[in-house]
Every structure is written in structure tokens, then in C-alpha cells.
BAVO-550235 format. One record per residue (C-alpha): z, x, y; residue in three letters. Coordinates in steps of 0.2 Angstrom, whole numbers, plus 5000, padded with zeros to 4 digits. Each point is the difference from the previous one (the first is absolute). Layout:
BEGIN
ZXYAla...
***
This chain:
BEGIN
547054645121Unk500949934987Unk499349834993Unk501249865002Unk500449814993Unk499149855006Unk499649834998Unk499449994980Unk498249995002Unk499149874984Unk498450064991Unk499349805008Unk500450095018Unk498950154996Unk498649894993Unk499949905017Unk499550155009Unk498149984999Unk499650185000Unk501450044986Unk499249834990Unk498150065001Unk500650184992Unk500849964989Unk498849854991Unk498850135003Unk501050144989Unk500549894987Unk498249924997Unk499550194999Unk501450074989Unk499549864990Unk498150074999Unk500550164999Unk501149964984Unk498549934992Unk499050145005Unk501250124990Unk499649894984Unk498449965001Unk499550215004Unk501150044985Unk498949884989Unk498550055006Unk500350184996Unk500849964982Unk498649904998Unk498550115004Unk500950184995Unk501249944984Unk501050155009Unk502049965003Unk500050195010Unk498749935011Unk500649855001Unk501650065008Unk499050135010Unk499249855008Unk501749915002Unk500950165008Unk498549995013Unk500749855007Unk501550075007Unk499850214999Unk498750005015Unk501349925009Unk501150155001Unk498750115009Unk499249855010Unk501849965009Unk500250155006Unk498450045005Unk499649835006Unk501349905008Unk500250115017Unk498549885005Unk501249865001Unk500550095016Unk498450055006Unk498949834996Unk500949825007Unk500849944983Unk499149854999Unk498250055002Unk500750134986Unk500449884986Unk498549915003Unk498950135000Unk500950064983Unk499949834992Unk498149985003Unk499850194994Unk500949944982Unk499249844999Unk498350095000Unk500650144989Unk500849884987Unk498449875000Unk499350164995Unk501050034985Unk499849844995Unk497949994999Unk499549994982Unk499550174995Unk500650105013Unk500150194989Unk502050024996Unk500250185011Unk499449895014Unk501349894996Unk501250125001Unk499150095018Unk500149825008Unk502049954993Unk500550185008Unk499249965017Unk500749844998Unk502050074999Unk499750115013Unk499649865013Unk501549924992Unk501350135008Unk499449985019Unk500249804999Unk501750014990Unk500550135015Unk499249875016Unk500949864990Unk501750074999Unk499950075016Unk499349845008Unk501649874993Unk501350095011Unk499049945018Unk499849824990Unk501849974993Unk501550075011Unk501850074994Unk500549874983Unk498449925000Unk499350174994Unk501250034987Unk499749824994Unk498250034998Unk499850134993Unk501149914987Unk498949874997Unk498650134997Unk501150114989Unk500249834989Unk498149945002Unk499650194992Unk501050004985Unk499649834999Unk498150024997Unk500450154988Unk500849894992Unk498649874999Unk498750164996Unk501250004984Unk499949844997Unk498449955005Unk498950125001Unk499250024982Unk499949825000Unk498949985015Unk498850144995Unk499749944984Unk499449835009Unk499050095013Unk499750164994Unk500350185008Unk498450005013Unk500749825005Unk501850095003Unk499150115010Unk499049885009Unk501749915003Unk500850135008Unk498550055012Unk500349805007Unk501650045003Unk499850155011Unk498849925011Unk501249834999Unk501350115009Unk499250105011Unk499249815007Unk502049945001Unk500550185009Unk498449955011Unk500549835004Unk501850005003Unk500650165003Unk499950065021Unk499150165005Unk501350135004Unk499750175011Unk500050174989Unk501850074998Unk500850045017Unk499750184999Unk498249984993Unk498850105015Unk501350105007Unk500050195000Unk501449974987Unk498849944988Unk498350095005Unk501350154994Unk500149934985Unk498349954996Unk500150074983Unk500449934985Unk501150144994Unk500950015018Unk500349814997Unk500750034984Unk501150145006Unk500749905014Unk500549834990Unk500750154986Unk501150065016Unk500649845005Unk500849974982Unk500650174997Unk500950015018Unk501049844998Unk501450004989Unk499749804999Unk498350004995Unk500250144987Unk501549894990Unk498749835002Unk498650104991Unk501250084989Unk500649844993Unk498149925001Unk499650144987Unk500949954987Unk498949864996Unk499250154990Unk501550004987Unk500249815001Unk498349974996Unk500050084984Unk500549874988Unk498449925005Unk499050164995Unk501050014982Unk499949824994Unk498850024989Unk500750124988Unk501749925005Unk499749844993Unk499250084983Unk501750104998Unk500749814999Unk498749964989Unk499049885014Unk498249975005Unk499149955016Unk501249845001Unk501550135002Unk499050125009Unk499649875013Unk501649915003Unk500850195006Unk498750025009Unk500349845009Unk501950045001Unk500050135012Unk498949915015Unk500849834995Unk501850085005Unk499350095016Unk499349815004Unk501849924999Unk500950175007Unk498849985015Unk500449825001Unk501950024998Unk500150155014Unk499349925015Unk501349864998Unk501350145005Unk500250065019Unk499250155005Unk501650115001Unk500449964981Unk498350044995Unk499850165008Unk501950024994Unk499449964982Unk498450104998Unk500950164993Unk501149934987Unk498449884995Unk499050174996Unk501450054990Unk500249854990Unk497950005000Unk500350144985Unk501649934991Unk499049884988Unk498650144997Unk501650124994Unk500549854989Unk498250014990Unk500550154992Unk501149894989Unk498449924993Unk500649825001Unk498649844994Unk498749945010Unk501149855011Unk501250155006Unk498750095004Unk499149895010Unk501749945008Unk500150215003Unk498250025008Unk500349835013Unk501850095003Unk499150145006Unk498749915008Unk501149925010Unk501050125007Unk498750085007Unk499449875009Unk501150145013Unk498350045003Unk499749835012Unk501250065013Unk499950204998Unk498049975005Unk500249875015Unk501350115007Unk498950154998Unk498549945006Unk500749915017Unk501050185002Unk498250105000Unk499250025018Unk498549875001Unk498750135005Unk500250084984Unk500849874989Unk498349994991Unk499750184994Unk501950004997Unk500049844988Unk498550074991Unk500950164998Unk501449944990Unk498949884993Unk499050144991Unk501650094997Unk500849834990Unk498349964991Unk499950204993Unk501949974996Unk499649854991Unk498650094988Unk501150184998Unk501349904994Unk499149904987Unk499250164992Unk501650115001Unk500849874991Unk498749944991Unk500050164990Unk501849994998Unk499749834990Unk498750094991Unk501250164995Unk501849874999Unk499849835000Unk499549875015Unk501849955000Unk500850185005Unk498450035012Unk500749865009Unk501750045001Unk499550175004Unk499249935013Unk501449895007Unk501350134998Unk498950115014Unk499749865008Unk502049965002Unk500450175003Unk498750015015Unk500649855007Unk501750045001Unk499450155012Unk498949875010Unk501149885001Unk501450125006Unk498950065015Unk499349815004Unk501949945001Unk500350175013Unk498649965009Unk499949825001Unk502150015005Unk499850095013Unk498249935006Unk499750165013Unk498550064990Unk498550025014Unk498249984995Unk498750125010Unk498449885007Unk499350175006Unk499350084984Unk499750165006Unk501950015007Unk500149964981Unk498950124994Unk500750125008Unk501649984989Unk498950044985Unk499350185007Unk
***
């Protein structure tokens, strides 16, 4: 059913809904923690090791697991109530990061608990976003998840900014410690001000006792992408994030080429989640039927300023290129609402950690392919590599999105084994 214009909805709206509020302060206390926590485990490995290989090792575990643990995990979003879930999940990290933070705890426990500690992340992202389209209706979805698009690159930004600075008052264990509080802070708001809900509607049936398998779960929420033209463009486009992100992976070796140091390094680091902030906030302020109108041609402009790095312009272009870029893709906002509300809600969990894994194993394969095209060129071609693919992708996305989203007949199977059946 096609999405159509309403009312404009204000991010003040959103944030008078109770249920919405207590999410979100609860995810941004937490990103905030879990910021800190990426510095402080970094400086305590430099510190004890002297190794930079295992220094990034360490750093790499704070996102790798999460590739495995979303697919694995986030069917029991559809199997567990959502909200006894991300409780359970908070309480499980805040233990397993006060772990972490102990003073002597050996460095491959460290590394056993921060693992655990990802995993548990994927079934609480998977009840969270599956949970906010039963607490904000229509606009008020796409609005929100606005406002958590921008609270997220707002707290990288502050990890940039801030995060050395705080661990060098506290310390690494008192990061830790920091972020353990934070877990159980928002697992006590979840408990406090968000309702009890049922399990997903077709949780119990003989539907689902069929599918009681974790690999059957997976294969049905694969069947309901792959069978719907829609869905398949939405993801399509969701993906590119891969190529967009690679600036971000390159700016180190990028600003030495201009001859900078951690000042440059940090300001394009900064650029690209400061112009997804402001693209976010500019894009809701248009009606649904231009946004959902606009997401094509944003994914294609997305790559025009990485194209324009191979030109090698100064730092301020640079930067003004990577917050372009940044920007632009901000498409993202609307291309995920509209996907999430299209997924069934009996398997809008498992389907969301799906793609999910699929985005964050994106993320990393396109930061070592081009990586290693920085090391063999330079940073500057890597990332116009990158944004020519990126571009030339995108023109094919966009072209199917437009087909589909003009003539809005494309039907989404809420039976995944009608679905599966597609696949055989």
C-alpha cells in the first residue's frame, strides 16, 4: 500500500509520546556509554599490550560479532514479548561490561565478555526497532526514527570529540564502569515506562512452532525480502551505506596525503555524521510523497562528492566533500521506515536483524577492499573508486525504486512459508 502525505509531524510531537521519550533517553544515555566504552577498551589494550594489531583486533570485536549475532539472534524478537527482551539484554550487558571493567580482569577475558556482550546487543536492537512501529503510527514513525538517526551520529560525534578527554579523567576501567550504569539505567526506564505487549501475533501458532528453528527463521524473513520487488530495492539502497562509509575508513591516510595529523583526521571524521545529522533534519521537513520521491536521486548524489576526491583538493573541500556525502545519504531515514513498517510484524524482528548483519558486513568489506586500494593508489582514488560504484549501483537501485514505488502494486507475503516457497 502505497505511503502517502499527512499532516507534517515535529520531532517535539514524537517526544510527547511517553513510550517513544523513555526509548529514546534510554538509547542515547547508552550510545553515549557505549562511545566511551570503544575508547576506554582501546586504551586499555594499548596500554597493557604496546600492540596497534591488537589494539584494532579488540576494536573490530565491537562490531564484528554483531554480524553473526543478528542473524542468529534477533528471531527472538518474534518469539520473546519485546520488551521483557531488551531488558533482559540490558541487564545481561550491564553485568558482562562491569565485568570488563574490574581491575585485573585477564585481557582474553576481556575480549570473551565484550563478544557476549555484542551478541546480546542484536536481539535488543531487533525488539527495539521492531517495537516503535506499535508506539508511533504512519508519520510519527518516520519522525522518530529521525530523531534517533540524528541522536546517533550525534554521539559519534561526541565520541570524536570527547571521548579521549573523558578517559584520560576517569580512566579506561571507569569508561567501562560507565557504560555498565548505563545498560542498567535503560533497562530501568524500558521497565518503568514502556507497557507489556503480547509476543508477535503469530508467536504459538502452528505457523511458528514450524518454524522453531533459527535457520527456518532465517530463511523465511530472507523469503520475505527476495519475494518483494519493494523490499529488494529498500535493502538494495540501505547497502550502499557500505560505499558511503568509506571515507570514514580512509581518513587517516587521507589527511597524511594533505599533509595533516589527528586535528585533520578528526574534523573528516566528524564531516560525515555531522551532514547525515542535518540531512536527517532537513528531510523530515518534506511531505512523505517527496521524500520517498527523493530517495533515489539522494543515493545518487550520496557518491558525486566521493567521485570529486579524486581531484585531491585541500582539507576545507574535503571536508565540505565528506558532509556532501554525508548528507545525501541521510536517504537512508526514509528508505529504513518505509522498510521496516512494510515487513509483516511476526517476523519484522529476524527480518531487521537480517539486513542488519547484512549492512554492518557491508560496512567492514567495504572498508578493507578499499582500504587496500589506498594502500596500492592513494586514499583519494580509493574513495573515488568507491563513489563511482557506488553511483553506478545506485543508478540501477534508484531505477527499480522509482518502478516500483510509481506504481505501488508490489505485495509483501505475511506467510513465510508461501514465501519460501518462492526460493525452492
Amino acid at each position: 500500500m502505497p505511503e502517502v502525505d499527512v499532516e507534517r509531524v515535529t520531532f517535539g510531537a514524537v517526544l510527547r509520546v511517553v513510550e517513544f521519550r523513555a526509548l529514546w533517553v534510554a538509547e542515547a544515555q547508552s550510545m553515549a556509554g557505549d562511545q566511551l566504552a570503544r575508547v576506554a577498551l582501546s586504551v586499555m589494550v594499548f596500554d597493557r599490550t604496546g600492540s596497534p594489531s591488537l589494539t584494532a583486533l579488540v576494536y573490530a570485536l565491537t562490531f564484528l560479532p554483531a554480524i553473526v549475532g543478528g542473524a542468529l539472534l534477533s528471531g527472538l524478537a518474534d518469539r520473546i514479548p519485546r520488551r521483557s527482551l531488551m531488558i533482559a539484554c540490558d541487564l545481561i550487558r550491564a553485568v558482562l561490561v562491569g565485568g570488563m571493567a574490574l581491575p585485573g580482569t585477564p585481557l582474553p577475558v576481556v575480549c570473551c565478555l565484550l563478544v557476549v556482550t555484542v551478541l546480546a546487543g542484536r536481539p535488543f536492537t531487533a525488539a527495539q526497532v521492531a517495537l516503535l512501529p506499535d508506539i508511533l503510527a504512519g508519520e510519527s514513525y518516520v519522525v522518530g526514527t529521525g530523531l534517533r538517526m540524528i541522536t546517533d551520529q550525534c554521539a559519534q560525534l561526541a565520541g570524536f570529540a570527547g571521548g579521549g578527554i573523558a578517559i584520560a579523567v576517569i580512566g579506561a576501567q571507569g569508561g567501562l564502569a560507565a557504560d555498565a550504569v548505563t545498560f542498567a539505567v535503560s533497562a530501568l526506564i524500558i521497565r518503568l515506562f514502556v507497557r507489556r505487549r503480547p509476543k508477535s501475533v503469530q508467536t504459538g501458532t502452528a505457523a511458528v512452532r514450524g518454524l522453531g528453528t533459527v535457520w527456518l527463521q532465517m530463511r523465511a524473513a530472507t523469503a520475505i525480502v527476495l519475494t518483494s520487488p519493494r523490499l529488494r530495492a529498500l535493502v538494495g539502497l540501505g547497502l550502499l551505506a557500505g560505499l558511503h562509509v568509506v571515507p570514514e575508513g580512509v581518513a587517516a591516510p587521507y589527511a597524511a596525503d594533505l599533509g595533516g595529523g589527528p586535528v585533520a583526521i578528526g574534523l573528516l571524521m566528524a564531516a560525515l555524521p555531522a551532514g547525515t545529522a542535518l540531512g536527517a533534519v532537513l528531510i523530515v521537513r518534506f511531505t512523505v510523497r517527496r521524500r520517498l520521491r527523493l530517495i533515489g536521486p539522494l543515493a545518487l548524489a550520496a557518491a558525486l562528492p566521493m567521485i570529486a576526491c579524486a581531484a585531491r583538493p585541500d582539507l576545507p573541500v574535503s571536508i565540505v566533500l565528506w558532509f556532501l556525502t554525508g548528507m545525501c545519504s541521510a536517504y537512508q531515514l526514509q528508505a529504513a521506515a518505509s522498510f521496516v513498517r512494510a515487513v509483516p510484524d511476526a517476523h519484522r524482528g529476524q527480518t531487521v536483524g537480517l539486513v542488519g548483519s547484512a549492512l554492518i558486513a557491508t560496512q567492514g568489506l567495504g572498508i578493507v577492499i578499499f582500504g587496500v586500494a589506498a594502500q596500492h593508489f592513494s586514499a583519494a582514488s580509493a574513495i573515488a573508486l568507491a563513489g563511482g560504484l557506488a553511483l553506478a549501483l545506485a543508478a540501477l537501485l534508484a531505477r527499480s525504486w522509482a518502478l516500483e514505488y510509481g506504481s505501488g502494486t508490489s505485495e509483501i507475503s505475511s506467510d513465510p512459508t508461501k514465501a519460501a516457497a518462492h526460493l525452492s
